[in-house]
C-alpha positions as CSV (number, residue, x, y, z in Angstrom):
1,X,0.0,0.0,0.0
2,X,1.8,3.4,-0.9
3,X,1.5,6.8,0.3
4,X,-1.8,8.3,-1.6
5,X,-3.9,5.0,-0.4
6,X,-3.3,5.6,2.9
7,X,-4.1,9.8,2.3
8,X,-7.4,8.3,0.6
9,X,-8.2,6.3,3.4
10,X,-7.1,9.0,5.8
11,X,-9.8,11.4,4.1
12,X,-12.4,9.4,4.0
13,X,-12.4,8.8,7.5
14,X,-12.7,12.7,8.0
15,X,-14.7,13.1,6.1
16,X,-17.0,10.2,7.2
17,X,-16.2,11.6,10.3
18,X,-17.1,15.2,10.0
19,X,-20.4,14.4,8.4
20,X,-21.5,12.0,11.2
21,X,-20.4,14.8,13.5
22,X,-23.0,17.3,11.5
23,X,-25.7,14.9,11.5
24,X,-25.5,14.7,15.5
25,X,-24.7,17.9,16.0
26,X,-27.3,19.8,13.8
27,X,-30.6,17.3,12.5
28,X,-32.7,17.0,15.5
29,X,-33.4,13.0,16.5
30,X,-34.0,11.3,19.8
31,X,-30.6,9.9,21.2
32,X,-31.5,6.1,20.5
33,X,-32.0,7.1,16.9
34,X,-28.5,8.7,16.7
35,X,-26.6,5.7,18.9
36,X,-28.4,3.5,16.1
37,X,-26.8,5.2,13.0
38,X,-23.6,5.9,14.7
39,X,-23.0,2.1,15.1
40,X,-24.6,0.9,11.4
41,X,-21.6,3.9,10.1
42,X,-19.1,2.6,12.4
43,X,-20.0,-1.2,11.4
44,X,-19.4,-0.3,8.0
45,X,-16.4,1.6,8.4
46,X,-14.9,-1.1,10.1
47,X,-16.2,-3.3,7.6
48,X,-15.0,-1.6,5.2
49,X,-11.1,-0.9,6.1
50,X,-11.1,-4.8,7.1
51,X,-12.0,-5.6,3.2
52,X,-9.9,-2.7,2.0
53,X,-6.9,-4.2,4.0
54,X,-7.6,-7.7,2.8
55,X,-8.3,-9.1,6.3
56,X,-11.7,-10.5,4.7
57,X,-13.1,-10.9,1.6
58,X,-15.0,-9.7,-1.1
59,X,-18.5,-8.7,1.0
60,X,-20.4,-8.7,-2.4
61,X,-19.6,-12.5,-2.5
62,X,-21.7,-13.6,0.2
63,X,-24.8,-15.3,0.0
64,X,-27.6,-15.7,2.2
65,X,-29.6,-19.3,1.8
């Protein structure tokens, strides 16, 4: 992985960051709501830099039977 991958990743984790900040901070919601689509982001984030680091695989493969 070189040096402009990791200043991709880098700002899209601000800026992921920075918008989930906004949508707290400014769009009105009952606290349950917000603790709800803080962990779905975080989930995918997670998910996201596990796939982009090649930890697991492709998530567009899986099938559910």
């Amino acid at each position: 992985m070189d040096v402009n991958q990791l200043i991709h990743i880098v700002i899209v984790l601000v800026v992921v960051g920075v918008l989930l900040g906004l949508i707290n901070r400014f769009i009105p919601m009952a606290s349950s709501i917000k603790s709800i689509i803080n962990g779905i982001v975080v989930i995918f984030v997670v998910l996201w830099l596990l796939q982009l680091f090649g930890i697991i695989g492709a998530i567009g493969g899986m099938r559910v039977r």
